[in-house]
ZABADREN-585527 format. One record per atom (N, C-alpha, C, O): chain; atom name; x, y, z. Coordinates in steps of 0.05 Angstrom, whole numbers, m for minus. Example, Ala and Ser with C-alpha at 12.3 -4.5 7.8 and 13.67 -1.06 7.14 Angstrom:
<atoms>
('A'; 'N'; (264; m114; 156))
('A'; 'CA'; (246; m90; 156))
('A'; 'C'; (264; m66; 156))
('A'; 'O'; (285; m66; 169))
('A'; 'N'; (257; m45; 142))
('A'; 'CA'; (273; m21; 143))
('A'; 'C'; (258; 1; 157))
('A'; 'O'; (268; 23; 161))
</atoms>
This chain:
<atoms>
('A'; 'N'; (131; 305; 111))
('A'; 'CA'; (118; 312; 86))
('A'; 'C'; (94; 331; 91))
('A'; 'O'; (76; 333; 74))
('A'; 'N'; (93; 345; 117))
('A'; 'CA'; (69; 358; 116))
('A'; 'C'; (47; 350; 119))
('A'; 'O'; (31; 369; 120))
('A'; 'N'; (35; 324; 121))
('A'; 'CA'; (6; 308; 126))
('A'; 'C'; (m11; 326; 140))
('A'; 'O'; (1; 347; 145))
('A'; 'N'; (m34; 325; 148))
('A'; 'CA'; (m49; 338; 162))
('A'; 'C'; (m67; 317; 175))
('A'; 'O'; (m91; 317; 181))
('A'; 'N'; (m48; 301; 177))
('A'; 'CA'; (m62; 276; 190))
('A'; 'C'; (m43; 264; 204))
('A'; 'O'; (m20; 265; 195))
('A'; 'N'; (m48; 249; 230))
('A'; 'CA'; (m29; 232; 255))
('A'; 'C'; (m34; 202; 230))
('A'; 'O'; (m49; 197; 211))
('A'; 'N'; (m9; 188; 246))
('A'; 'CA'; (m10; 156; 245))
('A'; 'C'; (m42; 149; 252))
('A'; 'O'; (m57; 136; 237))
('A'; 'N'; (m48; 160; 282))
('A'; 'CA'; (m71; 149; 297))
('A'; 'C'; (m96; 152; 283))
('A'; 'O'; (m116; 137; 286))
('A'; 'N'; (m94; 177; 264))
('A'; 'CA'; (m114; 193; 248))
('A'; 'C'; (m127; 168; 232))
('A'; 'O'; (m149; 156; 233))
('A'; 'N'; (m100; 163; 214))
('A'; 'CA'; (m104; 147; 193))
('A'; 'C'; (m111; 116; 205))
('A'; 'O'; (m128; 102; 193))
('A'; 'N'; (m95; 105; 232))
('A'; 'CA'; (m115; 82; 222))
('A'; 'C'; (m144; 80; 239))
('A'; 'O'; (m154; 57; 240))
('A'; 'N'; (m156; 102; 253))
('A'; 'CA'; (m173; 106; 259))
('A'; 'C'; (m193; 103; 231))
('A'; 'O'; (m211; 87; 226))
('A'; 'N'; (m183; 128; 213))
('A'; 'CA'; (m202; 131; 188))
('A'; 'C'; (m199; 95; 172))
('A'; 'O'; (m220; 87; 161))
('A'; 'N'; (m176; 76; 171))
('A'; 'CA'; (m177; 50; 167))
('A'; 'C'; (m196; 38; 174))
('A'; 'O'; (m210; 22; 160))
('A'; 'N'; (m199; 44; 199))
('A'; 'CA'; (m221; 19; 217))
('A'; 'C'; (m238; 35; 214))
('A'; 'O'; (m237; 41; 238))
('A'; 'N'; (m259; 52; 203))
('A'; 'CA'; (m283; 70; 206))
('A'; 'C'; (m293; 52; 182))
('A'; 'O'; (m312; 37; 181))
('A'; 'N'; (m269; 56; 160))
('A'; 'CA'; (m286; 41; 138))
('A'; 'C'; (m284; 17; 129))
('A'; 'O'; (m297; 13; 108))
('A'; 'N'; (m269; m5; 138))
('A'; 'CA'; (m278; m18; 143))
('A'; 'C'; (m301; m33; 160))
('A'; 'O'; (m312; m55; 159))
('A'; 'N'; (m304; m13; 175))
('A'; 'CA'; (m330; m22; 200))
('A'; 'C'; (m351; m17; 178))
('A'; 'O'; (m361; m39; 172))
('A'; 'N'; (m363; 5; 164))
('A'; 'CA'; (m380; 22; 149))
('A'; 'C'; (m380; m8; 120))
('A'; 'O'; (m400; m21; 113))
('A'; 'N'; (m356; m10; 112))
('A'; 'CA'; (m355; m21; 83))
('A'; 'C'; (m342; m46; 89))
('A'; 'O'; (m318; m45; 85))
('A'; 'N'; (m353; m74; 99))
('A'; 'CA'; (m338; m89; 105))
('A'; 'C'; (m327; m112; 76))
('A'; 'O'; (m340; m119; 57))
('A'; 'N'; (m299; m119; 82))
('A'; 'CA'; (m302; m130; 57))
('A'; 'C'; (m284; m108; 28))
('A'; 'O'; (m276; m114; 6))
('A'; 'N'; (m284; m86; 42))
('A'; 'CA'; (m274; m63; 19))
('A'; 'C'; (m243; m68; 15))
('A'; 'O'; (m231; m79; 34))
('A'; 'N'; (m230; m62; m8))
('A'; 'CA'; (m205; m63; m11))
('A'; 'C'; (m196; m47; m4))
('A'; 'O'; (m215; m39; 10))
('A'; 'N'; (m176; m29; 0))
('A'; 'CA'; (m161; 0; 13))
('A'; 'C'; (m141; m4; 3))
('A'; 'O'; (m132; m27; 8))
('A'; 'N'; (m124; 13; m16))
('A'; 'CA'; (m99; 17; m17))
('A'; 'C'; (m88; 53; m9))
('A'; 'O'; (m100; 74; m4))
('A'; 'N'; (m59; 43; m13))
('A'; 'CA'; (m44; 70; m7))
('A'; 'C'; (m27; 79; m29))
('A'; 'O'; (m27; 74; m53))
('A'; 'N'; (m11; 96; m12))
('A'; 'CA'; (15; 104; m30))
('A'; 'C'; (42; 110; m10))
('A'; 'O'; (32; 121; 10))
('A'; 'N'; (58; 109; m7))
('A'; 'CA'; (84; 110; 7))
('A'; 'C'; (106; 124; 2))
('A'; 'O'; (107; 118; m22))
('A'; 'N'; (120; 135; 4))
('A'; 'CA'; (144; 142; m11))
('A'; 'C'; (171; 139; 14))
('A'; 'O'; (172; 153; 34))
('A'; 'N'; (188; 122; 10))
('A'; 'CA'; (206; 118; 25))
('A'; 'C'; (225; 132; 22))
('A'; 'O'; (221; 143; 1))
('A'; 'N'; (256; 141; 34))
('A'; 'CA'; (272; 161; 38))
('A'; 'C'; (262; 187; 38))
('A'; 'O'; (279; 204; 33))
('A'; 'N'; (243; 194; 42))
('A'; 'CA'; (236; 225; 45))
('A'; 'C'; (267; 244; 55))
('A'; 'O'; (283; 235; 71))
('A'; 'N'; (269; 270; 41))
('A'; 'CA'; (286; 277; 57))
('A'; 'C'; (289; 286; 94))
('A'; 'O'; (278; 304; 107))
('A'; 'N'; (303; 271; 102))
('A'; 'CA'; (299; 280; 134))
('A'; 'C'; (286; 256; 152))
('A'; 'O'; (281; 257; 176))
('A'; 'N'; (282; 230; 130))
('A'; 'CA'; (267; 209; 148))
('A'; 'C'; (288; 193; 160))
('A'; 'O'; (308; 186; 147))
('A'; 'N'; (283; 184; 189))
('A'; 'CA'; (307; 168; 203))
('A'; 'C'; (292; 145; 204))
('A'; 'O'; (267; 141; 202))
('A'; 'N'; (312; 129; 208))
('A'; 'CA'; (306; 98; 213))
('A'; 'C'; (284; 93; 229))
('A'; 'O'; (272; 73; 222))
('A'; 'N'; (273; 109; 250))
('A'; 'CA'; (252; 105; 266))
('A'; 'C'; (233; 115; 251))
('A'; 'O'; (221; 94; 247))
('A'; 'N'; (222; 131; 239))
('A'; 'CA'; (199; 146; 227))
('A'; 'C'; (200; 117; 203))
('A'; 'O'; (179; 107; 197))
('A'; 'N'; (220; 109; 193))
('A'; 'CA'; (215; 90; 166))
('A'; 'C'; (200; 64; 186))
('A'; 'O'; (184; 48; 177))
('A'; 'N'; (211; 66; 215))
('A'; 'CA'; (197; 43; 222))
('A'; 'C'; (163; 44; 232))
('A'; 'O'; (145; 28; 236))
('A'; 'N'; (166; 64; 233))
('A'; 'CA'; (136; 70; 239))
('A'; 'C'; (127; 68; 219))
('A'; 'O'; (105; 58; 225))
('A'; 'N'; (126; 70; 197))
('A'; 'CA'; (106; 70; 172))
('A'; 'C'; (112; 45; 164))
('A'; 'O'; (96; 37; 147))
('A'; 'N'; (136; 23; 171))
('A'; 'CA'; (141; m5; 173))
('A'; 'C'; (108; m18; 192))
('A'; 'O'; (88; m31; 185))
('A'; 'N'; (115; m6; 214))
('A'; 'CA'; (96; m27; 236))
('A'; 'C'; (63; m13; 229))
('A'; 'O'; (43; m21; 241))
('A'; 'N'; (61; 6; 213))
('A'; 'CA'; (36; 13; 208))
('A'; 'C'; (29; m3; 178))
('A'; 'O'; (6; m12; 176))
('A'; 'N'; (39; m4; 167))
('A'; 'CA'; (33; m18; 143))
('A'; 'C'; (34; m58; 152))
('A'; 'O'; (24; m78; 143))
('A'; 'N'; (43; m55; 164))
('A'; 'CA'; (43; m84; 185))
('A'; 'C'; (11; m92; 199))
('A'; 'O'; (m2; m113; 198))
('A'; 'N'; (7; m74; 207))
('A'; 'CA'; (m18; m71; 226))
('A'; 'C'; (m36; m72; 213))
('A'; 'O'; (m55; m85; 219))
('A'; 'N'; (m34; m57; 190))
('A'; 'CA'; (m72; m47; 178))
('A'; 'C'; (m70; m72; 161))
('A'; 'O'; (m91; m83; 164))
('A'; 'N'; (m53; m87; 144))
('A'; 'CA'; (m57; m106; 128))
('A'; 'C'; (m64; m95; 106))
('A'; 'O'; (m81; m111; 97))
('A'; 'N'; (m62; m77; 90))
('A'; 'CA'; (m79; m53; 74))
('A'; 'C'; (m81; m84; 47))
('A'; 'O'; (m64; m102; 49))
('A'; 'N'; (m98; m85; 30))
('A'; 'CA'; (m89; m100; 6))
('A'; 'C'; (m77; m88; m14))
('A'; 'O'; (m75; m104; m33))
('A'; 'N'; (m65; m62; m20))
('A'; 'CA'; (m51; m51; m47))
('A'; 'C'; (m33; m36; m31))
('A'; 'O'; (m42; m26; m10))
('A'; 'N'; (m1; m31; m39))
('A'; 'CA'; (13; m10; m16))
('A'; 'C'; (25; m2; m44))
('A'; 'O'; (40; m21; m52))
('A'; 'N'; (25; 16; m59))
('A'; 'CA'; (39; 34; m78))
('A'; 'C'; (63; 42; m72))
('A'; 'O'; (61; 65; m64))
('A'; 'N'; (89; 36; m73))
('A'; 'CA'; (112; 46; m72))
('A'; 'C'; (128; 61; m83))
('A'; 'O'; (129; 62; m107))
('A'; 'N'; (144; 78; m66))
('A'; 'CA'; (167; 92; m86))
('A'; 'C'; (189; 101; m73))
('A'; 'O'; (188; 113; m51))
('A'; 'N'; (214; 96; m88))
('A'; 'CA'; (231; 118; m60))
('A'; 'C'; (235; 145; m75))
('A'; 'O'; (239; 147; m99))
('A'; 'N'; (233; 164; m60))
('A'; 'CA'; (239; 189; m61))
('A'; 'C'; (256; 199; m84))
('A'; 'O'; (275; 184; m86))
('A'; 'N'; (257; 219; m101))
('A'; 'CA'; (270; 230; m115))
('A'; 'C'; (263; 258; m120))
('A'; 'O'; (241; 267; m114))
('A'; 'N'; (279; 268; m129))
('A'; 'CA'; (282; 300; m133))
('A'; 'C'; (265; 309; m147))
('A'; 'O'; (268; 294; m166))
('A'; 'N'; (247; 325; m154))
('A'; 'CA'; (225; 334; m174))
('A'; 'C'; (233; 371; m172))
('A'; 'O'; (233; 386; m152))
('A'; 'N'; (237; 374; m195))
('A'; 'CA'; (237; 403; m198))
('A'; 'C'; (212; 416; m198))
('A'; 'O'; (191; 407; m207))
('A'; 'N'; (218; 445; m184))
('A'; 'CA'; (187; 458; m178))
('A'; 'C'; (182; 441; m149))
('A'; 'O'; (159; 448; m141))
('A'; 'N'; (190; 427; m135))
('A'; 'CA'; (176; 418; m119))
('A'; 'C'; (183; 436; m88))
('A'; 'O'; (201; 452; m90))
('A'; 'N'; (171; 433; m64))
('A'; 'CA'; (179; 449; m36))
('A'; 'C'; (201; 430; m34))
('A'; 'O'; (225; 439; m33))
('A'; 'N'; (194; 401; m33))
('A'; 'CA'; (225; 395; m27))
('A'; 'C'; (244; 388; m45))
('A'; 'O'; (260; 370; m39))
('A'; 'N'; (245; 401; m68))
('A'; 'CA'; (267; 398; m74))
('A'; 'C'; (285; 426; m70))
('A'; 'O'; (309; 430; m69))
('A'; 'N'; (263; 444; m68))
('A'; 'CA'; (276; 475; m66))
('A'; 'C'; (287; 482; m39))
('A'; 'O'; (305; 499; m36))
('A'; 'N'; (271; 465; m11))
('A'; 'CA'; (271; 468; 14))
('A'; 'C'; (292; 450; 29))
('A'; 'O'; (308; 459; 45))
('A'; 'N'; (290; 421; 20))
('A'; 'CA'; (308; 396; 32))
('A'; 'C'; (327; 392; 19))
('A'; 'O'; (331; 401; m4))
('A'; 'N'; (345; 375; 32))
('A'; 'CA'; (374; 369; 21))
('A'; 'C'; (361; 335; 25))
('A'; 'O'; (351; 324; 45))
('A'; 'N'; (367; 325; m5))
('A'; 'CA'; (363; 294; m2))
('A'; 'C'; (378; 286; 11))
('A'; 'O'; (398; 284; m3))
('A'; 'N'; (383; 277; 40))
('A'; 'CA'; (399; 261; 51))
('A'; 'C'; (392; 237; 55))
('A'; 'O'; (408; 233; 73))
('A'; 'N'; (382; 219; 53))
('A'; 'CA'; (378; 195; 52))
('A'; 'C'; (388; 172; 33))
('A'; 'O'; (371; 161; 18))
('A'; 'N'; (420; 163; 32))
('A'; 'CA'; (424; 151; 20))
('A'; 'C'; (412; 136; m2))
('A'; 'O'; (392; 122; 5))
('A'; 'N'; (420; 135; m26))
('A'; 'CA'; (400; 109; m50))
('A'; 'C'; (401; 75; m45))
('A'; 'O'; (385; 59; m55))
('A'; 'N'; (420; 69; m30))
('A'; 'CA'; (428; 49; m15))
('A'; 'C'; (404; 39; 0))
('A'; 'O'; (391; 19; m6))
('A'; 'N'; (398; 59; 26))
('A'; 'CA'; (381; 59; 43))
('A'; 'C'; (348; 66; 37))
('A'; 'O'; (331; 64; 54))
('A'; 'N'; (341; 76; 7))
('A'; 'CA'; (324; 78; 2))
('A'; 'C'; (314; 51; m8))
('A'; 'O'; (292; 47; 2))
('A'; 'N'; (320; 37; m20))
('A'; 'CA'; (330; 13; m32))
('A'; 'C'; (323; m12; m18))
('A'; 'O'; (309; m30; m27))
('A'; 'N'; (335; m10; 7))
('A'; 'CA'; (333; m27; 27))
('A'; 'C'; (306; m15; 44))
('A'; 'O'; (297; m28; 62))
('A'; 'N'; (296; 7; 38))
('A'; 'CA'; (267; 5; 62))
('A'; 'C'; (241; 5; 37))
('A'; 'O'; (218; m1; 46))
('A'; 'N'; (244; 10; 10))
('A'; 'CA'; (228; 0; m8))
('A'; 'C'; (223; m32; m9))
('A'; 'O'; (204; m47; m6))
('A'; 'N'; (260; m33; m18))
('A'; 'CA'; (245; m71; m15))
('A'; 'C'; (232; m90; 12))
('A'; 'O'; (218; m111; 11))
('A'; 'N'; (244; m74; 40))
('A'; 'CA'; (229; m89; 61))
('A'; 'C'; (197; m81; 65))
('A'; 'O'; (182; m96; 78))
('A'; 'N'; (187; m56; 52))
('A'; 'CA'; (168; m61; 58))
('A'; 'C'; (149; m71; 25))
('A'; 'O'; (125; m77; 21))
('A'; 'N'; (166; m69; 11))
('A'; 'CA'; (157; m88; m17))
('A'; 'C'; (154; m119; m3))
('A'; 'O'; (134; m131; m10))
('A'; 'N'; (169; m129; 12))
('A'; 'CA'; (163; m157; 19))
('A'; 'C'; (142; m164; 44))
('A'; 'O'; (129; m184; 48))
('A'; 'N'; (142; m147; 55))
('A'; 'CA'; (117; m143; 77))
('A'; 'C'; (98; m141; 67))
('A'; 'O'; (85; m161; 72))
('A'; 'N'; (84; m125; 51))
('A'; 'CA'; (61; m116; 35))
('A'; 'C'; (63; m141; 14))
('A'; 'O'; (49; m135; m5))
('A'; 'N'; (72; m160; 11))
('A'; 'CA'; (72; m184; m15))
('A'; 'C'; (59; m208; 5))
('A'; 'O'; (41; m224; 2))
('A'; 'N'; (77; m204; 28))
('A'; 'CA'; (65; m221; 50))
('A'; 'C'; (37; m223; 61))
('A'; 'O'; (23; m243; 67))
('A'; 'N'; (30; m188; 63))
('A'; 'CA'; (9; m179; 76))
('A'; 'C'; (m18; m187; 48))
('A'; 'O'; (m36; m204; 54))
('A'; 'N'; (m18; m178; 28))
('A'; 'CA'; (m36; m185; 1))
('A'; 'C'; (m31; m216; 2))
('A'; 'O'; (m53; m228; 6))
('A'; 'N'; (m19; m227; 0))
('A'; 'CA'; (m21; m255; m1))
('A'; 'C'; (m43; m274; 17))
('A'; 'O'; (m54; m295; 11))
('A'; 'N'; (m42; m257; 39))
('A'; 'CA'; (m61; m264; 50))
('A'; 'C'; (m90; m239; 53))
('A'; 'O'; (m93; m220; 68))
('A'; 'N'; (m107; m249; 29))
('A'; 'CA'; (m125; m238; 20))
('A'; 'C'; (m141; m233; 49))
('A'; 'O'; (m147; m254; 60))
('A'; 'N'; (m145; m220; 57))
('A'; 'CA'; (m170; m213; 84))
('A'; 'C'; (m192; m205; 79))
('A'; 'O'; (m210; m206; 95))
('A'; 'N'; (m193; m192; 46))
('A'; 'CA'; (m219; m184; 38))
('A'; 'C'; (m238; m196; 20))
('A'; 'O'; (m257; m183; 11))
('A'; 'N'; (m234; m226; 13))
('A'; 'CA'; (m242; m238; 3))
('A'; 'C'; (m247; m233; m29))
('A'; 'O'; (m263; m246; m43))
('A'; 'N'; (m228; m207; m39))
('A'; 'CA'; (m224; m197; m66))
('A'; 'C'; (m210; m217; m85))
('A'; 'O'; (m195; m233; m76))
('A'; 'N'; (m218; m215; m119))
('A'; 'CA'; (m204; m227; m133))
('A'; 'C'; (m185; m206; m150))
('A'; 'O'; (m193; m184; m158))
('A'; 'N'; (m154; m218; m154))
('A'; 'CA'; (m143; m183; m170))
('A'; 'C'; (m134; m212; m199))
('A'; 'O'; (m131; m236; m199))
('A'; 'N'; (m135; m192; m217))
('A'; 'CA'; (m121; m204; m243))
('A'; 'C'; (m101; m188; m247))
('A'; 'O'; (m93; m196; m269))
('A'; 'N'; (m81; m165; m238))
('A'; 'CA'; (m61; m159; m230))
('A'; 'C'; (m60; m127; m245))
('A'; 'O'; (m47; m107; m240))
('A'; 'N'; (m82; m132; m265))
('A'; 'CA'; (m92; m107; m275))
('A'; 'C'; (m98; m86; m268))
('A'; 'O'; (m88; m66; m280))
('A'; 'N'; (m116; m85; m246))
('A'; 'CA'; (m129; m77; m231))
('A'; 'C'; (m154; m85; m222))
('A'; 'O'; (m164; m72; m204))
('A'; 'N'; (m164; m103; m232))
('A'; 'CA'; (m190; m110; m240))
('A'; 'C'; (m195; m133; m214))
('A'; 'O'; (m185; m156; m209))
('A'; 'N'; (m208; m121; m204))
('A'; 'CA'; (m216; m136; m181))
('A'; 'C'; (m258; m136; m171))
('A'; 'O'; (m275; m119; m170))
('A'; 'N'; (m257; m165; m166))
('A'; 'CA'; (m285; m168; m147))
('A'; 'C'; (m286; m182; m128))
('A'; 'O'; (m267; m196; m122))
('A'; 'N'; (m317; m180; m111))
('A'; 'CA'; (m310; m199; m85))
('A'; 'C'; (m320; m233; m96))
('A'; 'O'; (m333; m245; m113))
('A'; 'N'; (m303; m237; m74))
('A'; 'CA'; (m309; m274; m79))
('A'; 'C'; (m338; m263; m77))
('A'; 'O'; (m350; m243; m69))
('A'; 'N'; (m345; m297; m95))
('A'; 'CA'; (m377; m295; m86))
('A'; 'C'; (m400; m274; m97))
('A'; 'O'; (m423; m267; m90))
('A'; 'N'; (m381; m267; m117))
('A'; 'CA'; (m393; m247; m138))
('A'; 'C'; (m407; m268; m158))
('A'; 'O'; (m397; m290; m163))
('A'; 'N'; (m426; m259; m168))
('A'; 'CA'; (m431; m275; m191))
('A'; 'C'; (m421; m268; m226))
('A'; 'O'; (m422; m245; m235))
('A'; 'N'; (m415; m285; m238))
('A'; 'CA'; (m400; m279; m253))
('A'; 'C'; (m409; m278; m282))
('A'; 'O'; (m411; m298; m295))
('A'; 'N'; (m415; m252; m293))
('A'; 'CA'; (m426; m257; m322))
('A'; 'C'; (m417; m273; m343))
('A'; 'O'; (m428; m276; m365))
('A'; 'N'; (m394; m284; m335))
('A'; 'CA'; (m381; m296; m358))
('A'; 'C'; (m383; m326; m366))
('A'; 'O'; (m374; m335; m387))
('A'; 'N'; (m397; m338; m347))
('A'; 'CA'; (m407; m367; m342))
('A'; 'C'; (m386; m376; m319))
('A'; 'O'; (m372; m363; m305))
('A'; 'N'; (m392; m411; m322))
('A'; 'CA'; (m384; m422; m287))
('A'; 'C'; (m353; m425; m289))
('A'; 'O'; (m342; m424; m267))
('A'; 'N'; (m332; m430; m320))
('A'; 'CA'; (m309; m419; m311))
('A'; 'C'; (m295; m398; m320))
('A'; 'O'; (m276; m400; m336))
('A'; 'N'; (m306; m364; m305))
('A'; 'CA'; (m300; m341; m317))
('A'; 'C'; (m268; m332; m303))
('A'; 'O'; (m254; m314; m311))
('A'; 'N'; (m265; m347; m285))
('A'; 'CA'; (m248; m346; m270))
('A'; 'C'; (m217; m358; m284))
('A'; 'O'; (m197; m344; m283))
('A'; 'N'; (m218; m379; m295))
('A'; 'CA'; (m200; m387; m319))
('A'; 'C'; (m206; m369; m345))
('A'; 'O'; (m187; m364; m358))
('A'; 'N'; (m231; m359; m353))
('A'; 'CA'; (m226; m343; m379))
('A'; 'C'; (m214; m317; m369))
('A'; 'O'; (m206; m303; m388))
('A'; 'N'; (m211; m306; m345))
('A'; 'CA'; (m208; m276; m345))
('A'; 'C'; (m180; m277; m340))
('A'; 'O'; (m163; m260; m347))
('A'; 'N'; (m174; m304; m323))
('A'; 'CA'; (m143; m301; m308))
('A'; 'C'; (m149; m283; m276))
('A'; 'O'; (m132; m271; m263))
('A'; 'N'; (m181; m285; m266))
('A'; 'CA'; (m177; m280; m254))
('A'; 'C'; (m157; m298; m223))
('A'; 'O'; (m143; m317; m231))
('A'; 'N'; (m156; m295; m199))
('A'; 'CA'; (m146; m314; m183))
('A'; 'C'; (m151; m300; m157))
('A'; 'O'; (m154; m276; m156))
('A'; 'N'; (m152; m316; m137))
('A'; 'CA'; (m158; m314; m108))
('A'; 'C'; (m127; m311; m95))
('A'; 'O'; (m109; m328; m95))
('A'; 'N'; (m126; m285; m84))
('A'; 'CA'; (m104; m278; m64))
('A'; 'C'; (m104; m288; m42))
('A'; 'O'; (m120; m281; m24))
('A'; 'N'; (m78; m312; m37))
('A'; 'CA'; (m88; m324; m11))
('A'; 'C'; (m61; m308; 8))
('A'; 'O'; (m59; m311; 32))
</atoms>
């Protein structure tokens, strides 16, 4: 896809800010079947999304967009089958990985998230009025 960034890049820039912002949430974005991606390149962005623990991983598999370089440049070869199957494995890795909250964040699924140990304008149970809940 063109990045202008290594694997190494990125989780270097991971661990910078977390070191800098401890406690911070980090999400991404993904797109699985790219045209031209082999089983190994899907596994590398498998064992990196493994590694960093990110708490939000945005998914999608690949599709054709007109106007785009690759749709004008690549031939989708990547089966919908196989797109399918590397969305949902790493849909269940990343369910695995958020489940176990590392950042001590609360999500209401909204988006709406704070850290544990926030104080809460809403009184002592804002946590039942908001729906918020603790990602274990």
């Amino acid at each position: 896809m063109r990045r202008g960034y290594t694997q190494q890049d990125y989780r270097e820039l991971v661990a910078k800010i977390r070191e800098i912002i401890p406690g911070c949430s980090i999400a991404t974005d993904i797109i699985v079947g790219f045209p031209g991606e082999t089983h190994e390149q899907f596994m590398q962005t498998y064992q990196v999304l493994k590694d960093l623990r990110l708490d939000v991983a945005h998914l999608a598999r690949y599709s054709s967009r007109e106007g785009t370089v690759a749709t004008r440049r690549m031939q989708d070869d990547v089966a919908a089958d196989e797109k399918m199957e590397r969305f949902r494995r790493l849909e269940e890795l990343q369910e695995a990985s958020s489940a176990k909250s590392i950042n001590g964040t609360w999500h209401d699924g909204r988006g709406a998230v704070r850290r544990e140990g926030a104080r809460s304008l809403e009184g002592p149970n804002a946590d039942q009025q908001t729906g918020l809940r603790r990602v274990r």
